[in-house]
C-alpha positions in Angstrom: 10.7 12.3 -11.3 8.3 9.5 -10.1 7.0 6.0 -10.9 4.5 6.1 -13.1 5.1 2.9 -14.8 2.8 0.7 -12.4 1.7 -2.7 -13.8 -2.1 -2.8 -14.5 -3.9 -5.7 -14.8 -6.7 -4.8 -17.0 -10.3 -6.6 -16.3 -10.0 -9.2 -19.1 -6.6 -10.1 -17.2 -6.5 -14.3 -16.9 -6.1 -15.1 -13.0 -4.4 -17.6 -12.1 -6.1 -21.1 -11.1 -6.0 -21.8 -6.9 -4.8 -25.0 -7.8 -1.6 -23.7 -9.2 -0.6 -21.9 -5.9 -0.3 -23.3 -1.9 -3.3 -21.6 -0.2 -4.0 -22.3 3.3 -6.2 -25.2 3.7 -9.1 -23.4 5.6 -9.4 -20.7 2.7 -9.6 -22.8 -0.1 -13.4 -22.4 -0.4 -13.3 -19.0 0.2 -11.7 -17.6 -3.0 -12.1 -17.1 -6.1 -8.8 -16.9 -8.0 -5.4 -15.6 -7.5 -4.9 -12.2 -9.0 -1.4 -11.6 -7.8 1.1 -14.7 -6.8 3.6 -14.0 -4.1 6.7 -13.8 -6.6 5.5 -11.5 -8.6 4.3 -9.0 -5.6 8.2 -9.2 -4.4 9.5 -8.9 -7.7 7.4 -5.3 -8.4 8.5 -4.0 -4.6 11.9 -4.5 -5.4 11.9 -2.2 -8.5 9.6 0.1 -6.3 12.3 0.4 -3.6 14.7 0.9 -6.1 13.0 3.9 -7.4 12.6 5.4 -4.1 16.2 4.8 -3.2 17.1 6.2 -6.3 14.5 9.3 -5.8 14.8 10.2 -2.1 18.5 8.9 -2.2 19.3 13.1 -1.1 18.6 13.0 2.6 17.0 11.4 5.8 14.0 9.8 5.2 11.0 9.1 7.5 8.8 6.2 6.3 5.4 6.2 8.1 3.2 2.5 7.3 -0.3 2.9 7.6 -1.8 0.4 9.5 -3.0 -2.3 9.6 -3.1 -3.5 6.1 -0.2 -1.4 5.1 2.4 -3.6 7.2 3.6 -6.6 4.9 4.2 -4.1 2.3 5.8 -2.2 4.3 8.1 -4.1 5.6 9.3 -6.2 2.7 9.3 -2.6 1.3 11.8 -1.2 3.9 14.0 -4.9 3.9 14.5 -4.1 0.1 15.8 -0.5 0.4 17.7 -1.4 3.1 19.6 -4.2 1.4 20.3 -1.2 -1.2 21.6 0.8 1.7 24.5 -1.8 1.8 25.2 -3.2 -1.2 25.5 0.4 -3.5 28.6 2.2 -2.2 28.8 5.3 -2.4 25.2 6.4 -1.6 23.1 5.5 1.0 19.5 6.9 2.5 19.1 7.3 6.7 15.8 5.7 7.1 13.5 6.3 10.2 10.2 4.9 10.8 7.1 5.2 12.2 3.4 3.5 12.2 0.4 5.4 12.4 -3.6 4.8 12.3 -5.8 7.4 10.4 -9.5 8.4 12.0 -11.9 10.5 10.8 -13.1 13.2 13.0 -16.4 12.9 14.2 -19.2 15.2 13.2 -16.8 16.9 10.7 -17.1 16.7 7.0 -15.8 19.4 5.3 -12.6 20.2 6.7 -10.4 17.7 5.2 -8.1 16.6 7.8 -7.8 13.4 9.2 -6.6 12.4 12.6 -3.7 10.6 12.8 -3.1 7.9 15.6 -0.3 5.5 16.8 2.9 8.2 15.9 5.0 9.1 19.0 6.0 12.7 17.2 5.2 14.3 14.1 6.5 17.2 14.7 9.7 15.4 14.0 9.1 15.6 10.2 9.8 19.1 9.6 12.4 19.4 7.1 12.2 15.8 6.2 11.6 13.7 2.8 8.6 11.6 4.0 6.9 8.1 2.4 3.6 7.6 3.1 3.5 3.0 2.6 -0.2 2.1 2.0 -1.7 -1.5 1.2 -4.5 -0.1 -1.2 -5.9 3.4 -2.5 -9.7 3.3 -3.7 -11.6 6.1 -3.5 -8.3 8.3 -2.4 -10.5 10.4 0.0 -8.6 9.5 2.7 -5.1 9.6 1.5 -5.4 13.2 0.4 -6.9 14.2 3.8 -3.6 12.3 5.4 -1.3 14.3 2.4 -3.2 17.9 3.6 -3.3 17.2 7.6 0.7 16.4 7.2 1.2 19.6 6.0 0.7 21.2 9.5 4.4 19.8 10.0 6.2 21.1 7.7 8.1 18.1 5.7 10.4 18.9 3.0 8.4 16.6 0.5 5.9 13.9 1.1 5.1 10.8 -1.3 3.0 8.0 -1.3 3.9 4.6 -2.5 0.6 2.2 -2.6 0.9 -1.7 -3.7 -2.4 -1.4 -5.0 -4.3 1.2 -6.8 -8.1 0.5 -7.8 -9.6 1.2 -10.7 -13.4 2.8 -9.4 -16.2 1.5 -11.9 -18.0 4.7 -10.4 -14.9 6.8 -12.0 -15.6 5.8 -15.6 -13.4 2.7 -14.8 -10.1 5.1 -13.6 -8.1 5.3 -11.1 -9.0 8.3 -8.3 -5.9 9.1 -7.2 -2.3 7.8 -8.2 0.3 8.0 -5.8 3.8 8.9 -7.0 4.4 4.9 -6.5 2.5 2.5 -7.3 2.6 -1.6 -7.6 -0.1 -2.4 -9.4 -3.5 -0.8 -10.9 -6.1 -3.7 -10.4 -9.9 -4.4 -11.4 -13.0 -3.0 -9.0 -13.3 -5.9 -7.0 -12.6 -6.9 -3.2 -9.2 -8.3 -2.5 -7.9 -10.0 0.5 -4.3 -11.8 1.2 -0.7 -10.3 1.6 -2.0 -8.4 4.9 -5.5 -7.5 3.0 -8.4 -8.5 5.2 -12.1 -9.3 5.0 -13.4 -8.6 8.6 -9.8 -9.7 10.1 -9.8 -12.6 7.9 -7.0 -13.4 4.6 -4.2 -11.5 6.1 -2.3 -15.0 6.6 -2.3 -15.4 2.8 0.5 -15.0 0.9 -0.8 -14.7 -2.4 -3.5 -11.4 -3.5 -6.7 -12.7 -4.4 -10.2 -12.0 -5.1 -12.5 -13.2 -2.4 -15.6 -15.3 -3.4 -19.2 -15.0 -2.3 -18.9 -17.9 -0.2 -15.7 -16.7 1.6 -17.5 -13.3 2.3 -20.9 -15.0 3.1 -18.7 -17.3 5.7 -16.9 -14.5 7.6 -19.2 -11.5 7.4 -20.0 -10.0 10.8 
């Protein structure tokens, strides 16, 4: 069984004001609205880790963060399941983890692998349940190349749990691909904060929201 139940925030969803919220001082020119507040994003990750601890509760589990936006999630993911780890008794899940970077091959576009960077062994997932923790899924292209080139090693089962899944106004306003977890199904439009960047920037903020022209005009390369 998986999570299907992700919260969406359809596109006539209300944002919140910035002026509700603390936002750094030297982005508040630079966004448009909040879409998700801080709270709310912790709230939804502890009834994600609770699925997974109750899903993959069966043996070892290797949890592989893709970086670099993947890593706040990640590890407020891996707090929460281990805070279940000691506070349920009589069952508890052997975590390992590892971080990895994902590059496309060069001069290669139809074999649809991906090569994987930053993991000291991944041979060591044979026979393991692995969690793939991503920041945001949009096209999926590239997740599904990861789920395929992992194959090569010979888990036991691999899932993906993303915070954020976006809706593609090129896919008839759906989703691409779904991932067996998922936070929350948001609008087509460019999000920065809670480790989201725009070239480097917004990863300080705390709070998901949408970027404005200005902010993207001010720190475009």
């Amino acid at each position: 069984m998986t999570d299907t139940h992700a919260v969406e925030i359809g596109d006539r969803w209300q944002p919140f004001d910035l002026s509700c919220f603390c936002v750094p001082k030297h982005y508040e020119n630079d966004l448009e609205q909040v879409l998700i507040p801080h709270g709310i994003i912790q709230d939804r990750i502890e009834r994600l880790a609770r699925d997974i601890f109750q899903e993959l509760g069966q043996g070892p589990l290797t949890a592989l963060c893709v970086l670099k936006g993947g890593y706040k999630f990640f590890s407020d993911l891996m707090d929460k399941i281990n805070q279940l780890n000691c506070n349920q008794g009589q069952k508890s899940i052997p975590v390992s983890i590892d971080f990895i970077r994902l590059k496309s091959y060069e001069n290669d576009q139809s074999s649809g692998l991906i090569k994987i960077v930053g993991s000291d062994n991944l041979s060591s997932l044979k026979g393991r349940n692995v969690l793939i923790v991503e920041d945001i899924i949009d096209t999926g292209r590239t997740m599904k190349k990861l789920l395929n080139t992992l194959q090569q090693y010979e888990p036991k089962s691999v899932r993906v749990a993303s915070l954020l899944v976006k809706r593609r106004e090129d896919n008839n306003g759906d989703v691409c691909y779904m991932p067996e977890y998922a936070g929350f199904i948001v609008p087509d439009k460019f999000l920065v904060g809670y480790a989201l960047d725009f070239n480097e920037y917004f990863r300080d903020l705390n709070h998901i929201c949408v970027i404005s022209q200005a902010g993207m005009k001010k720190y475009r390369k």
